[in-house]
C-alpha positions in Angstrom: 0.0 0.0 0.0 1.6 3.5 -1.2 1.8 6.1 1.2 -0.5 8.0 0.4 -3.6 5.5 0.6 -2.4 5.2 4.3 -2.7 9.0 4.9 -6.1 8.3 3.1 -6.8 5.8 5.9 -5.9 8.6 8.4 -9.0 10.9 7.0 -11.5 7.8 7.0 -10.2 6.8 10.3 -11.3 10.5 11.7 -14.2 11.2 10.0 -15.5 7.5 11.1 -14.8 8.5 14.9 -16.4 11.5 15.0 -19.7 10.6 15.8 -18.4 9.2 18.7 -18.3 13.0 20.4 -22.2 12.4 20.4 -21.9 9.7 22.1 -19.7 11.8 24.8 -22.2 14.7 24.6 -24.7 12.3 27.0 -22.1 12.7 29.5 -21.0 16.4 29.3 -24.6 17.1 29.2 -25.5 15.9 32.9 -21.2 17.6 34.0 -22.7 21.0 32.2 -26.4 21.0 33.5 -24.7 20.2 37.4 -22.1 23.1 36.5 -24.6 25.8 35.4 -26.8 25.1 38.3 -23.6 25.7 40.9 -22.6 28.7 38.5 -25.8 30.3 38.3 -26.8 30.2 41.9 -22.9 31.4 42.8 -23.6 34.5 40.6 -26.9 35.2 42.0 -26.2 34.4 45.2 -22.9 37.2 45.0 -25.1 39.5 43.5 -27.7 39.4 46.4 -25.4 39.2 49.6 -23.7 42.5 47.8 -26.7 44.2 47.1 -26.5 44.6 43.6 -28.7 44.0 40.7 -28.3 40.9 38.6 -26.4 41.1 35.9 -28.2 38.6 33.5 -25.6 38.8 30.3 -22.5 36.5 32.2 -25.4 34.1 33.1 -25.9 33.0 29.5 -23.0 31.9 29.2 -23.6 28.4 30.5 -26.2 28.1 28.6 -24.9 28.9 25.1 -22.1 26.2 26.0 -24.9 23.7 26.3 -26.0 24.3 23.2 -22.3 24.3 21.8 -22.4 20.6 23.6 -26.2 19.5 22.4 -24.8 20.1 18.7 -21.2 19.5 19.4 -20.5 17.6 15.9 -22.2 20.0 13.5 -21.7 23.6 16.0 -18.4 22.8 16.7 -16.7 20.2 14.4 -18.0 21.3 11.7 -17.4 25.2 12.0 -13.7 24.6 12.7 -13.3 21.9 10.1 -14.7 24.2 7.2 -12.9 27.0 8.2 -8.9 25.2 8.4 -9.9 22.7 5.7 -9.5 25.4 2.7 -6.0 26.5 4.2 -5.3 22.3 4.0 -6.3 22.1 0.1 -4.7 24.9 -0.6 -1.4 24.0 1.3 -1.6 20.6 -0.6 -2.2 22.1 -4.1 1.0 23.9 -3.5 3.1 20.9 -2.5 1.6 19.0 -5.3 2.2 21.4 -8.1 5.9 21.8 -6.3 6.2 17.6 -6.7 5.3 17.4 -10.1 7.7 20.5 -11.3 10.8 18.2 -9.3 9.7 14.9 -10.7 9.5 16.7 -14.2 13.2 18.1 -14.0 14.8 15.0 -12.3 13.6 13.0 -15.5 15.3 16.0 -17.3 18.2 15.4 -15.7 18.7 11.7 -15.6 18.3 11.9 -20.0 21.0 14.5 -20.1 23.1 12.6 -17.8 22.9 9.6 -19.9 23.4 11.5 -23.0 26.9 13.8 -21.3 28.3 9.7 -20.8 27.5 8.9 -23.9 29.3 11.5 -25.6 32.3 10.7 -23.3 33.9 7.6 -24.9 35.7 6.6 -21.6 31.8 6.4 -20.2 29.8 5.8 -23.1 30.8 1.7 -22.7 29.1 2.0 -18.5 25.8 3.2 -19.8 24.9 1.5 -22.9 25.3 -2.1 -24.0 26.2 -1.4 -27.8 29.2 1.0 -26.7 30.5 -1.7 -24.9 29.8 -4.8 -27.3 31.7 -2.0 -29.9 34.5 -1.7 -27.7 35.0 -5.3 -27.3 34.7 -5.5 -31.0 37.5 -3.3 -31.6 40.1 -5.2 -28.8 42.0 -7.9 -30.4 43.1 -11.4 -28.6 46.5 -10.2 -27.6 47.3 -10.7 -24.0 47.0 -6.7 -23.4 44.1 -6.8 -25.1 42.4 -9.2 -22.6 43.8 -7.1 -19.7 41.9 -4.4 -21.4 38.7 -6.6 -21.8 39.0 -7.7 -18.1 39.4 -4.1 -17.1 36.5 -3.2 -18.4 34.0 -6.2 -17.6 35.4 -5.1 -14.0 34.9 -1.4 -14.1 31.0 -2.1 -15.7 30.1 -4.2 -12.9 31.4 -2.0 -10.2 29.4 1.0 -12.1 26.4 -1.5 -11.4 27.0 -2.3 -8.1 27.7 1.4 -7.1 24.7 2.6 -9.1 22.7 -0.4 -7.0 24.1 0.7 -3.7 23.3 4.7 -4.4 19.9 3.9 -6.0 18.9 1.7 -2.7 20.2 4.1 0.0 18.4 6.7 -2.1 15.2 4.6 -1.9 15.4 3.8 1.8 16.0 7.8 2.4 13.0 8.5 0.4 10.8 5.7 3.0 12.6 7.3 5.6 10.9 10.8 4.3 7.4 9.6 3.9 7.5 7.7 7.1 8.4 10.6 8.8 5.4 12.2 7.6 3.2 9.6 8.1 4.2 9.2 12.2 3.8 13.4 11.9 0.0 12.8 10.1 -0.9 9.7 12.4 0.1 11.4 15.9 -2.0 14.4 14.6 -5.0 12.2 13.9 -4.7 10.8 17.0 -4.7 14.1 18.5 -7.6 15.4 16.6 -9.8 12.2 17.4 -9.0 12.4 21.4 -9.6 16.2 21.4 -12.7 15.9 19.0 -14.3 13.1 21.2 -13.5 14.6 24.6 -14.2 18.2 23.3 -17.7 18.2 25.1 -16.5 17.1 28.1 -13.6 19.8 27.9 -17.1 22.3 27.1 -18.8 20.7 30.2 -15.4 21.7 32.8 -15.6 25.4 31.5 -18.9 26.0 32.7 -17.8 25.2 36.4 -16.2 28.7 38.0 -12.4 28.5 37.8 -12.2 26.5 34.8 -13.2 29.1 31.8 -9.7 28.8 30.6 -10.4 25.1 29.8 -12.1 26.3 26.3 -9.8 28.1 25.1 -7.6 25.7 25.7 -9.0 23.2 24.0 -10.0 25.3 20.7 -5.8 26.6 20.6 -4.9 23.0 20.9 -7.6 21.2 18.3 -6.2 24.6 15.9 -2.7 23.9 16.4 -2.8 20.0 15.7 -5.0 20.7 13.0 -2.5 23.4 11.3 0.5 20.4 11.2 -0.6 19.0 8.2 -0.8 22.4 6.3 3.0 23.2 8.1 4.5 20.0 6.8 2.9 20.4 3.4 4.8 23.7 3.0 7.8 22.2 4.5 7.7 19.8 1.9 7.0 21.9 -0.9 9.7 24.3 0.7 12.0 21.4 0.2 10.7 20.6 -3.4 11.6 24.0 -4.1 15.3 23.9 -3.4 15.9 20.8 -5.1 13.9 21.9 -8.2 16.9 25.1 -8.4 19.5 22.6 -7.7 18.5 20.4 -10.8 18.2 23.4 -13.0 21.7 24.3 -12.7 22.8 21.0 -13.2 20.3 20.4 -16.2 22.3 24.2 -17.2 25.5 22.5 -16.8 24.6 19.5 -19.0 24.2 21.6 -21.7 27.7 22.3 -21.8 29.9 19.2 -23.8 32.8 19.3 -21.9 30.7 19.1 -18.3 31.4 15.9 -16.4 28.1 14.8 -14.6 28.1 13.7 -11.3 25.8 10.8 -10.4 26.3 10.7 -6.6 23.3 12.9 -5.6 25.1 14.0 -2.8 22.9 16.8 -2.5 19.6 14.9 -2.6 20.6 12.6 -0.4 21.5 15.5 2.4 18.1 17.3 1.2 16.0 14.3 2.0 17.9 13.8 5.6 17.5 17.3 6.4 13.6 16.7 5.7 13.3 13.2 8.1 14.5 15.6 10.6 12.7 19.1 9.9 9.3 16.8 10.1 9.4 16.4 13.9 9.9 20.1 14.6 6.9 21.0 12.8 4.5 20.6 16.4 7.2 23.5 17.7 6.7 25.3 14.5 2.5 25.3 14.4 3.1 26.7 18.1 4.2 29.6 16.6 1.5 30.2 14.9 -1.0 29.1 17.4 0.1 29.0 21.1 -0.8 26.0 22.7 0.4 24.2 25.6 0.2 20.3 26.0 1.0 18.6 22.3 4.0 21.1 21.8 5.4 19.7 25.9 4.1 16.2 24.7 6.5 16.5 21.5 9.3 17.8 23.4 11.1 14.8 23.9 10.6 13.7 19.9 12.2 17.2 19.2 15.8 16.7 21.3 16.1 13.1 19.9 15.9 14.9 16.7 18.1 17.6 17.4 20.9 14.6 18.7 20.1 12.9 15.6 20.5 15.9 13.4 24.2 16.7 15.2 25.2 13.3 14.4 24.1 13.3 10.7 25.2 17.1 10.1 29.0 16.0 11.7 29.0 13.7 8.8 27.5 15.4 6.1 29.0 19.0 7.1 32.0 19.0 4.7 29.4 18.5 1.2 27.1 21.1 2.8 29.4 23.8 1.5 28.9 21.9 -1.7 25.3 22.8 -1.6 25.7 27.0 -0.8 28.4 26.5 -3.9 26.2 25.2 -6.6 23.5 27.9 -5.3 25.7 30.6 -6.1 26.7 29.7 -9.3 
């Protein structure tokens, strides 16, 4: 299954749950009604003692958070949802148009690689079986000539088995990078489904005096969590981006004769580690945006392994980075 049907899953899996916040609703229902009664007869009963009127407006307010938990699902759910789910499509649209631009100009690339070793006739025989089978062709049987032929059956295999070796770390870099964003999209379900089936409770607790602050905790929360999947999408495209002006100016450097390709992909190798990383401080970056206390403290811990990670993998990778800043600046 392709990773994206599995952050398909993750939508059905939410929408699916979410009539289970009815189900809670019974519950917050009899917490509210018991917490509007003690609120109510505190206000009045402080109003009296003092000799003041009533001041009717602050009383509603249990009341309208009833109603908030009567409808919870369609008053609540569904207001937030249609509000951040435009800024989700859009945020996608971007990444996607940013995917297709980079897988348009690696397949660029690749073809004018191909073609700069086959113009090279000490390369031409490692890429293309009929430069080879000509080479042999024009070798004789003399015993330098078979050192030659040796060579060269040697040299095309270990062109295979490094291209094999670079191809398959680049492919377990790349599961690496959509795994990453698949643990970011599943904790953030997971998140959204406990807040979304415990938000009536949460509305329930504010009516009691002294707990007010518990709603707006809860709507900063269910925002932020709900704003990581737009943050990693721009990440994503961000990093898109930057690899889409690296491979123009090597698909620019192609088109000179005498330019020498380099197959390595150093650079899209340290791209995609530098992404496996920047994923897990995307929680710290959507607290930016919205401040929010309890999933940014609950990702803490992810966010120094990360860091310890990314000092290990930036001691090793350090001395190409200048590589990168180089090729930029061209």
């Amino acid at each position: 299954m392709e990773f994206s049907n599995l952050h398909e899953v993750l939508r059905t899996l939410y929408d699916e749950m979410m009539p289970l916040s009815a189900d809670m609703a019974a519950v917050a229902k009899s917490l509210a009604g018991l917490g509007a009664l003690f609120y109510v007869a505190l206000k009045v009963w402080q109003a009296l003692s003092s000799a003041e009127p009533i001041d009717v407006f602050p009383l509603l307010r249990p009341f309208a958070l009833g109603l908030c938990i009567m409808f919870f699902p369609t008053m609540v759910l569904g207001t937030l949802n249609a509000v951040l789910s435009p800024l989700v499509k859009g945020t996608h649209s971007i990444l996607k148009n940013q995917v297709l631009d980079l897988n348009a100009l690696q397949q660029q690339k690749d073809q004018l690689e191909r073609e700069a070793m086959l113009r090279n006739p000490e390369t031409a025989y490692l890429v293309s079986d009929e430069e080879f089978d000509k080479k042999l062709d024009e070798l004789g049987w003399s015993p330098a000539d078979l050192v030659t032929m040796s060579g060269m059956y040697m040299e095309r295999e270990m062109y295979g088995v490094k291209k094999e070796i670079r191809d398959g770390f680049r492919e377990f870099l790349e599961i690496l990078f959509q795994a990453a964003a698949l643990v970011i999209d599943t904790i953030r379900t997971f998140f959204l489904i406990v807040l979304s089936i415990l938000g009536p409770i949460a509305f329930a607790i504010s009516v009691w005096d002294g707990f007010q602050s518990t709603l707006t905790q809860w709507l900063t929360r269910y925002i932020s969590v709900y704003l990581w999947l737009p943050v990693a999408d721009l990440f994503s495209a961000m990093l898109s981006k930057i690899q889409s002006l690296i491979l123009q100016k090597d698909i620019e450097s192609l088109s000179d004769p005498n330019f020498i390709p380099d197959s390595s992909n150093t650079v899209y190798i340290i791209f995609m580690i530098i992404g496996i990383i920047g994923y897990f401080t995307i929680p710290t970056v959507t607290g930016w945006i919205i401040q929010a206390g309890g999933a940014g403290n609950f990702m803490r811990n992810v966010n120094q392994t990360t860091t310890k990670t990314g000092n290990i993998v930036g001691a090793g990778t350090g001395a190409v980075a200048g590589n990168i800043g180089g090729r930029l600046m061209k």
